[in-house]
C-alpha positions as CSV (number, residue, x, y, z in Angstrom):
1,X,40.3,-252.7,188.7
2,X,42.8,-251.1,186.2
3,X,41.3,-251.7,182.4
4,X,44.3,-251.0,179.6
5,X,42.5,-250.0,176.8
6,X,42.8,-248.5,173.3
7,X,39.5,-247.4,171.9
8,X,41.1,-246.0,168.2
9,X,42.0,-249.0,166.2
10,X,41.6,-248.9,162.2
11,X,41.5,-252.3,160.5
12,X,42.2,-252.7,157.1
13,X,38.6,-251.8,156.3
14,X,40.0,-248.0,156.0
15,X,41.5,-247.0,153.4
16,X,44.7,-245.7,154.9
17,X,45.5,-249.1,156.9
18,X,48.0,-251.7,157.0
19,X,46.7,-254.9,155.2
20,X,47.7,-256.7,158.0
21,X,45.3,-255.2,160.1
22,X,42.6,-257.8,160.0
23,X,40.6,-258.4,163.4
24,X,42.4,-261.7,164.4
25,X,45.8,-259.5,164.2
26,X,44.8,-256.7,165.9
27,X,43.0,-258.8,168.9
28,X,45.7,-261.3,168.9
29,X,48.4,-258.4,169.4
30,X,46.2,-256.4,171.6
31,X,46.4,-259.6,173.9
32,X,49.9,-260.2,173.4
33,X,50.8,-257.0,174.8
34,X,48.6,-256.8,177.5
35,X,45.7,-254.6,176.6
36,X,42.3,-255.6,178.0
37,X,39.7,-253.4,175.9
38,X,39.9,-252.3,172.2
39,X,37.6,-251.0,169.6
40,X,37.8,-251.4,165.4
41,X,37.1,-247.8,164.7
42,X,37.2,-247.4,161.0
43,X,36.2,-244.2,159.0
44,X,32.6,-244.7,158.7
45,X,32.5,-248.0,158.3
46,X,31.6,-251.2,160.7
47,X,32.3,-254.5,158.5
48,X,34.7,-255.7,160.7
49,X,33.7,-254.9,164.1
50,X,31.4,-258.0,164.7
51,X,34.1,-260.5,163.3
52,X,36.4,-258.7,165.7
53,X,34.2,-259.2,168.7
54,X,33.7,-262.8,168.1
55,X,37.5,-263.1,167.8
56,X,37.8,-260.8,171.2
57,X,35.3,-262.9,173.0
58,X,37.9,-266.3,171.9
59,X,40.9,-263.8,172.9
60,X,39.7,-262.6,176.5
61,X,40.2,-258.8,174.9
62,X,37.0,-257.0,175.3
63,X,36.0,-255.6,171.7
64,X,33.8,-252.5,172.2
65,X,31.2,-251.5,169.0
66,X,32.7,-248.0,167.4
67,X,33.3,-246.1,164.2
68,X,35.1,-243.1,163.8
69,X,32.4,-240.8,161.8
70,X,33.8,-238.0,160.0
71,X,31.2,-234.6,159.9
72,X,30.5,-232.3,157.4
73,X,32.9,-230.2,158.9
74,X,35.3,-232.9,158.2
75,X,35.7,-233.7,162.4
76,X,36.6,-236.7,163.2
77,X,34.0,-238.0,165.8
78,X,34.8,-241.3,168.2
79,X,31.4,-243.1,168.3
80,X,31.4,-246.1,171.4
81,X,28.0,-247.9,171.7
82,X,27.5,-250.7,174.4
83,X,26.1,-253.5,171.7
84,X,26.6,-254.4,168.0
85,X,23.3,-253.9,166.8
86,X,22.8,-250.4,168.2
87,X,25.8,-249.9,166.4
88,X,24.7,-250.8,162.9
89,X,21.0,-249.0,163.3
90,X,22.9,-245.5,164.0
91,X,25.6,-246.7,160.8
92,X,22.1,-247.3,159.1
93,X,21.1,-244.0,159.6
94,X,24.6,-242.4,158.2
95,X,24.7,-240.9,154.7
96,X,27.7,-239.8,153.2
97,X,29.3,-238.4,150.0
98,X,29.4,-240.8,147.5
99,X,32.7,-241.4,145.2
100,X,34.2,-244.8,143.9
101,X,37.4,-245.6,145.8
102,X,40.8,-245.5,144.1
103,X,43.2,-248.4,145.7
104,X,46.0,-247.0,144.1
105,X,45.0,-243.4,145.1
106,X,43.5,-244.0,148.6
107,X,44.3,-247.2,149.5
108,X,42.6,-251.0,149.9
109,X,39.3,-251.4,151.6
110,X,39.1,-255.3,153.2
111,X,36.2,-257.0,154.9
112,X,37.7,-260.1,156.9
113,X,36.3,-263.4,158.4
114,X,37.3,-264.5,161.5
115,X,40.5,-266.1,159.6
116,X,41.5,-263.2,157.7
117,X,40.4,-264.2,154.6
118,X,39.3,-261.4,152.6
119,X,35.5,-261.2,151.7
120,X,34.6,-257.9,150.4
121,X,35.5,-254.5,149.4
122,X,33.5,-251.9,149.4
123,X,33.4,-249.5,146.2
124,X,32.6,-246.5,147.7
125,X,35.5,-244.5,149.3
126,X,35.6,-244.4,153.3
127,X,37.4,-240.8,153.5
128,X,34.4,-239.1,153.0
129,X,32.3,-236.3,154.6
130,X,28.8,-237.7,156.2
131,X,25.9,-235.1,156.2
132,X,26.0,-234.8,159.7
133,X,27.4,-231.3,161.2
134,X,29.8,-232.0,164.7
135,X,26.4,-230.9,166.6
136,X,24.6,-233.0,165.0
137,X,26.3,-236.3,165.9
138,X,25.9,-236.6,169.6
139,X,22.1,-237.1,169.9
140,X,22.2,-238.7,167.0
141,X,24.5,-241.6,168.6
142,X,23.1,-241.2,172.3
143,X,19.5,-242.0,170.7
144,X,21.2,-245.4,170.4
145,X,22.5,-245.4,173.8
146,X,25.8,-244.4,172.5
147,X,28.6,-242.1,173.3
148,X,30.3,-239.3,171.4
149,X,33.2,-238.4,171.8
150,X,35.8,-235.9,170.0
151,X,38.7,-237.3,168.3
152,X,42.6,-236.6,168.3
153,X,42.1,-232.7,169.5
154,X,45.3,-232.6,170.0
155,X,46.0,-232.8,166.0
156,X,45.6,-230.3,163.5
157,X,44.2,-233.3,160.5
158,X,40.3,-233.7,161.5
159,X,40.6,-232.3,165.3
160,X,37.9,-230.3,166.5
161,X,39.9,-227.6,168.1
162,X,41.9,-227.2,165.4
163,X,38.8,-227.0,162.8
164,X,36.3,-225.2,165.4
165,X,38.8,-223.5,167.5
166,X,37.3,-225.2,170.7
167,X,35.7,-228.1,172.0
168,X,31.5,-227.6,171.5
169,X,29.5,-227.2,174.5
170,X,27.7,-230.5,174.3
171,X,31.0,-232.6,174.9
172,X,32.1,-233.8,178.0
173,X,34.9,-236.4,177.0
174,X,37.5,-235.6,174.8
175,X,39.6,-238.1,173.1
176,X,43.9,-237.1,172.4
177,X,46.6,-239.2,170.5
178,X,49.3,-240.6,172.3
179,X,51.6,-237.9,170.9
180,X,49.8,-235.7,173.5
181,X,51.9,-233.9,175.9
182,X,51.7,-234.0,179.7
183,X,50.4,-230.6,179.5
184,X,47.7,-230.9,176.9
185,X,46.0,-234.3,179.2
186,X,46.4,-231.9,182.5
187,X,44.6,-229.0,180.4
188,X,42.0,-231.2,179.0
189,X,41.3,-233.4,182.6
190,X,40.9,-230.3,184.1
191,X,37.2,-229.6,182.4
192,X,36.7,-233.3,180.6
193,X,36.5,-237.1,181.0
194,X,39.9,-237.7,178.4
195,X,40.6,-241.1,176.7
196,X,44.2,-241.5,175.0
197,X,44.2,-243.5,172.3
198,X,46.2,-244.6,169.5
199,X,44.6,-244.3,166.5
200,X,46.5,-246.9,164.7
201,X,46.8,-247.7,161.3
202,X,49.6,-250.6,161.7
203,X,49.9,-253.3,164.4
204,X,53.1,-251.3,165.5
205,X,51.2,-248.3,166.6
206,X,48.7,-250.2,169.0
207,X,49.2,-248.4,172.5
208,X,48.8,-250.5,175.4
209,X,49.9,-247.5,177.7
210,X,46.4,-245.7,178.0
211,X,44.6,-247.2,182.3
212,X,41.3,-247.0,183.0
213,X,39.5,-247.6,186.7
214,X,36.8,-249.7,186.2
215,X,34.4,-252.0,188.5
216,X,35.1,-254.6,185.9
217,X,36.6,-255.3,182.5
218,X,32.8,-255.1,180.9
219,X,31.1,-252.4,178.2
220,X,28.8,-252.0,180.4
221,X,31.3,-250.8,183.1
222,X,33.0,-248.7,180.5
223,X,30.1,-247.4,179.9
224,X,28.9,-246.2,183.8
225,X,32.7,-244.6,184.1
226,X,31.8,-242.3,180.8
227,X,28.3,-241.8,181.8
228,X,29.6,-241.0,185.2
């Protein structure tokens, strides 16, 4: 079956986010619009992926575990793990840079419940570097039956190819913005398994263009097609 999907959602958990982006709004537009699988992929951070899920599961829009983790290389790395709690023991095992955030410098930092009421912030800024090289992220995540995967090559902020000059050896899916060209996807699809995503920071920027073909709108389907 076709899957629409957009794995590269931020809420307002990240720093550079809409307020407005609190689970219920971005399930509730990913449904309106006719998307069937999203993930809350915030810079490395999970608060508001489990609220999300629950909300997903009330929605009918499949809410897959993710962060977006960003290396000491300062890569951005898309992070897509099958349950919740596999999720939180590789976020558990994370450590990062520590410095207080500055909401007038960086940016508001919301933790929502399932009605968008606000019930945290963390202090510590979201932006920053985790002690984890590019190389060192992928068994890392796939010892928690996870899946790494490159984020926005196609972009000069925080792309691999841009920061390394090429896509590492261990990868085999790649992941480009919707700003892609036709020729970039046909480069990339000719060696890699390539995800197009969004990466939105406002409701407005949610893609619902990006088809999978899966055996069934499930993670674990997701999953076999990657894996595959």
């Amino acid at each position: 079956m076709q899957v629409r999907y957009d794995f590269h959602i931020h809420s307002g958990l990240s720093p550079c986010s809409e307020n407005d982006m609190t689970p219920s709004n971005i399930v509730g537009f990913a449904k309106l619009i006719g998307i069937d699988m999203i993930a809350i992929s915030d810079h490395n951070a999970i608060g508001n992926v489990e609220v999300a899920m629950k909300i997903g599961d009330a929605f009918g829009v499949v809410v897959v575990p993710a962060i977006e983790l960003q290396t000491s290389e300062e890569i951005h790395i898309l992070c897509l793990f099958e349950t919740f709690e596999n999720l939180k023991k590789f976020h558990e095992k994370l450590c990062f840079l520590r410095i207080k955030n500055r909401p007038d410098l960086y940016g508001q930092q919301y933790l929502f419940d399932e009605d968008d009421n606000i019930t945290g912030s963390p202090e510590d800024l979201l932006l920053t570097s985790s002690t984890l090289s590019s190389q060192q992220v992928k068994p890392l995540v796939e010892s928690f039956d996870g899946i790494a995967i490159p984020a926005h090559i196609d972009r000069e902020a925080n792309g691999m190819v841009q920061i390394l000059g090429t896509v590492t050896d261990e990868f085999d899916i790649v992941e480009l913005s919707t700003k892609a060209s036709s020729d970039e996807v046909a480069k990339y699809q000719k060696k890699y398994k390539v995800l197009i995503d969004s990466d939105a920071h406002m409701l407005s920027q949610i893609s619902g263009e990006s088809e999978l073909t899966l055996a069934d709108k499930t993670v674990p389907a997701l999953f076999n097609y990657l894996r595959g």
